[in-house]
C-alpha positions as YAML, in Angstrom:
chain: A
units: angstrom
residues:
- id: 1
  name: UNK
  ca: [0.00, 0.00, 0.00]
- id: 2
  name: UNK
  ca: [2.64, 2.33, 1.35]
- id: 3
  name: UNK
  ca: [5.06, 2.15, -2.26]
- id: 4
  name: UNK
  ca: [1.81, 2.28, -4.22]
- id: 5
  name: UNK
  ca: [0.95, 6.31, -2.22]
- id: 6
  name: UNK
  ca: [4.80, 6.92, -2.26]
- id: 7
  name: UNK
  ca: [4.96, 6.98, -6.26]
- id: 8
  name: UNK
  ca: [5.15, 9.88, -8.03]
- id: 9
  name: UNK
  ca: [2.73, 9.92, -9.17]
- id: 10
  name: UNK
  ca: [0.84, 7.94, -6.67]
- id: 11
  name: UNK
  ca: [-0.92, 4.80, -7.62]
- id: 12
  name: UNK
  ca: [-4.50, 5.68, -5.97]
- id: 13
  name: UNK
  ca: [-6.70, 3.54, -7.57]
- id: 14
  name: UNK
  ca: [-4.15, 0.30, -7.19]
- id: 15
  name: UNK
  ca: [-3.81, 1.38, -3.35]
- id: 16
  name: UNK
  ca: [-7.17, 1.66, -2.47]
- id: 17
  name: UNK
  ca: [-8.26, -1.34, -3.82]
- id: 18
  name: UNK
  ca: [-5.25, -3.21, -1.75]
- id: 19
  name: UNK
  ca: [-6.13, -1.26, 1.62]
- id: 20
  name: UNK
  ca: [-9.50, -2.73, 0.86]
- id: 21
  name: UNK
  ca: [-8.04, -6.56, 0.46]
- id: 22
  name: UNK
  ca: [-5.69, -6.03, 3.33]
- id: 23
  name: UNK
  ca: [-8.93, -5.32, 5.72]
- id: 24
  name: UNK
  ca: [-10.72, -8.13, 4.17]
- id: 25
  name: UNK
  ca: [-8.04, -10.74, 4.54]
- id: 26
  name: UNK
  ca: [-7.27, -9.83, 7.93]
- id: 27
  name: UNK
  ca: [-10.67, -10.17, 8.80]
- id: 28
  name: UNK
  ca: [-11.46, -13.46, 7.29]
- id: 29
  name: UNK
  ca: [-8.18, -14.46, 8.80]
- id: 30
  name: UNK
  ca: [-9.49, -14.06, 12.04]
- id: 31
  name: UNK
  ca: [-12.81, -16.19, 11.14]
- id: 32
  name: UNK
  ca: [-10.44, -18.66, 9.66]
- id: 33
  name: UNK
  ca: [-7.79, -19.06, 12.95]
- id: 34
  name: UNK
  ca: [-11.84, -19.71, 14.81]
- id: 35
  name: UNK
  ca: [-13.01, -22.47, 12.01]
- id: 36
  name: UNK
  ca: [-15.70, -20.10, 10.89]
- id: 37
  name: UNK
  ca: [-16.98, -20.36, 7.22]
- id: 38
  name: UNK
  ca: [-17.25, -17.46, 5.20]
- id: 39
  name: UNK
  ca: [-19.21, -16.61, 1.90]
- id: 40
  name: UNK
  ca: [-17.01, -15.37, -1.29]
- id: 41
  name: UNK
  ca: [-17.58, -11.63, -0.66]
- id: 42
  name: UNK
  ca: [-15.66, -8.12, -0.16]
- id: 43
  name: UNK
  ca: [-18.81, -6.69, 1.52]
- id: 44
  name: UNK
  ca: [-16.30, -5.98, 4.80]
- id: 45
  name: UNK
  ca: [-19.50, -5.76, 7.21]
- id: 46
  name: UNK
  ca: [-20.45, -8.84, 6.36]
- id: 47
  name: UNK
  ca: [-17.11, -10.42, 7.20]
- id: 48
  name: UNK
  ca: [-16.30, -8.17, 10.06]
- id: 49
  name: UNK
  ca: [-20.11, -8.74, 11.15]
- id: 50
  name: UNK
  ca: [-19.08, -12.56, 11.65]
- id: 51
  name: UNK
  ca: [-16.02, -11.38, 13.29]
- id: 52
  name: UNK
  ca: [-17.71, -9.20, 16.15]
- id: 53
  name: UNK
  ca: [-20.05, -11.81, 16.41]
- id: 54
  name: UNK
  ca: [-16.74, -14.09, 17.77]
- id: 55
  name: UNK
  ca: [-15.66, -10.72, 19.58]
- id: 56
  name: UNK
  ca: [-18.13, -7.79, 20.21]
- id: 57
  name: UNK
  ca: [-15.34, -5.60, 20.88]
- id: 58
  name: UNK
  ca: [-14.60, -5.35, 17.14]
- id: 59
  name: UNK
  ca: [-18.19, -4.28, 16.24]
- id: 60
  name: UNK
  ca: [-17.84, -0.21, 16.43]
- id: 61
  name: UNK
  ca: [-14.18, -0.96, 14.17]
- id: 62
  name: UNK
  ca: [-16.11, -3.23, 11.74]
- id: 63
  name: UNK
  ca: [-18.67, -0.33, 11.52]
- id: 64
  name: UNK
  ca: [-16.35, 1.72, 10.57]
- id: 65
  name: UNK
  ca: [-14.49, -0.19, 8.33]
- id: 66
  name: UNK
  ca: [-17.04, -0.88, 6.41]
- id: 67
  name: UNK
  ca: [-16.87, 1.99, 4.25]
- id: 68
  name: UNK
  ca: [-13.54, 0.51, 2.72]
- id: 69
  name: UNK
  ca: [-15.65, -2.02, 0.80]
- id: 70
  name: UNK
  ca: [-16.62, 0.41, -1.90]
- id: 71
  name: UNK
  ca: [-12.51, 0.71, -2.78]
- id: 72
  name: UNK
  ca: [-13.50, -2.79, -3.97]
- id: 73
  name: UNK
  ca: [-14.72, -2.19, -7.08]
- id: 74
  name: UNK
  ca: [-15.07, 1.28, -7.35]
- id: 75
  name: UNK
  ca: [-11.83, 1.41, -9.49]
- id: 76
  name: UNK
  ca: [-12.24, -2.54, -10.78]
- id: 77
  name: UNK
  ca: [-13.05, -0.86, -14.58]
- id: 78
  name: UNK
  ca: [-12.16, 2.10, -16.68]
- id: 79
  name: UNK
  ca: [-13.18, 5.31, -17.08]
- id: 80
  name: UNK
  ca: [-14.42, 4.79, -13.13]
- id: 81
  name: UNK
  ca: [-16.41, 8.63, -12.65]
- id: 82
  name: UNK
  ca: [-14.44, 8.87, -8.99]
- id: 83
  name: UNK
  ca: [-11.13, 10.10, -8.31]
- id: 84
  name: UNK
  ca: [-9.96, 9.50, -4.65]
- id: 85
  name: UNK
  ca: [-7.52, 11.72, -2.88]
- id: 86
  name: UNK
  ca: [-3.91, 11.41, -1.53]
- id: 87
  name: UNK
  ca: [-5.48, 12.27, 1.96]
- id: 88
  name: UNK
  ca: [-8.49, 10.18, 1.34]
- id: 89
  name: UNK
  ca: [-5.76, 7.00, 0.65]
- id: 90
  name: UNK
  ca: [-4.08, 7.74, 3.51]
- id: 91
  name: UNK
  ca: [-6.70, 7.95, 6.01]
- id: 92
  name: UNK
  ca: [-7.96, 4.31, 4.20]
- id: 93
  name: UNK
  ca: [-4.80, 2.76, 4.78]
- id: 94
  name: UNK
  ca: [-4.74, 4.09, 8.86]
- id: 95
  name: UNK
  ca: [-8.21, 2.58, 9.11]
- id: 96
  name: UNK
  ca: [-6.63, -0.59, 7.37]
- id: 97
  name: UNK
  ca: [-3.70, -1.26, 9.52]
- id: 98
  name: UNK
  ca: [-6.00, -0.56, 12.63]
- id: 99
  name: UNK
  ca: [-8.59, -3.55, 11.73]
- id: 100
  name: UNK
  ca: [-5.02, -5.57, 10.75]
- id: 101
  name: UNK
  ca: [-3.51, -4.38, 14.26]
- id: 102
  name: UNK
  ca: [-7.12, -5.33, 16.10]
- id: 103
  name: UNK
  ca: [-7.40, -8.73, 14.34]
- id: 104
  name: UNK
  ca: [-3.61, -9.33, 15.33]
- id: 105
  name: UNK
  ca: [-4.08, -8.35, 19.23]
- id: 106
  name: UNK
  ca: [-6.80, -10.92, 19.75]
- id: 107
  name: UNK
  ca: [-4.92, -13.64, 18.08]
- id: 108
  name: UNK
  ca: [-2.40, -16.09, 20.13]
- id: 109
  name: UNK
  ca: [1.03, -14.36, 19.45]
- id: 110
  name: UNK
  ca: [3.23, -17.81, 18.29]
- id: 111
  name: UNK
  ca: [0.79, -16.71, 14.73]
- id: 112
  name: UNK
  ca: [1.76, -13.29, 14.51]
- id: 113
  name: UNK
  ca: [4.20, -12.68, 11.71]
- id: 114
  name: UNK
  ca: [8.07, -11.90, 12.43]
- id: 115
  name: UNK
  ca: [8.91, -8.20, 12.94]
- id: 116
  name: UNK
  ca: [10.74, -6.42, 10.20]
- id: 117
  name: UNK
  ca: [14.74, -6.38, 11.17]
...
């Protein structure tokens, strides 16, 4: 996400859509580490609704996170009628990392990935 905002020019469209996945797939991550199916969707409140579900702490961040879903398609063909902002992108990818960083904390730590050296 980050290299994608850090081009010049920056890569919008292609970051947006990935802030969206990286919500998504942290989310159904979580439902996957507690054996929980999950339908083939991007719609993140239906995910993250499963998710709070397992943990109502997560509701009010699924509720917000929710509006990351559109970033889904939005761009998915050309000639797309929206054009998103630099500040808009980064304020996405904050709201990203923060469900990635909520999933994370209420998972065992031995499956957390390495830090960075």
């Amino acid at each position: 996400m980050d290299i994608l905002l850090a081009a010049d020019p920056p890569d919008l469209e292609g970051a947006l859509f990935n802030i969206q996945q990286a919500a998504e797939k942290g989310l159904k991550g979580f439902l996957t580490w507690h054996d929980i199916p999950f339908r083939k969707t991007h719609h993140l409140a239906e995910v993250g609704g499963q998710c709070a579900e397992i943990d109502r702490t997560l509701a009010p961040l699924v509720e917000r996170a929710d509006e990351l879903t559109k970033y889904a398609w939005t761009f998915r063909y050309p000639g797309s009628p929206y054009e998103a902002t630099l500040d808009e992108a980064r304020a996405a990818a904050a709201l990203a990392r923060e469900v990635f960083e909520a999933v994370l904390n209420r998972l065992p730590p031995e499956v957390h990935p390495p830090s960075a050296p």
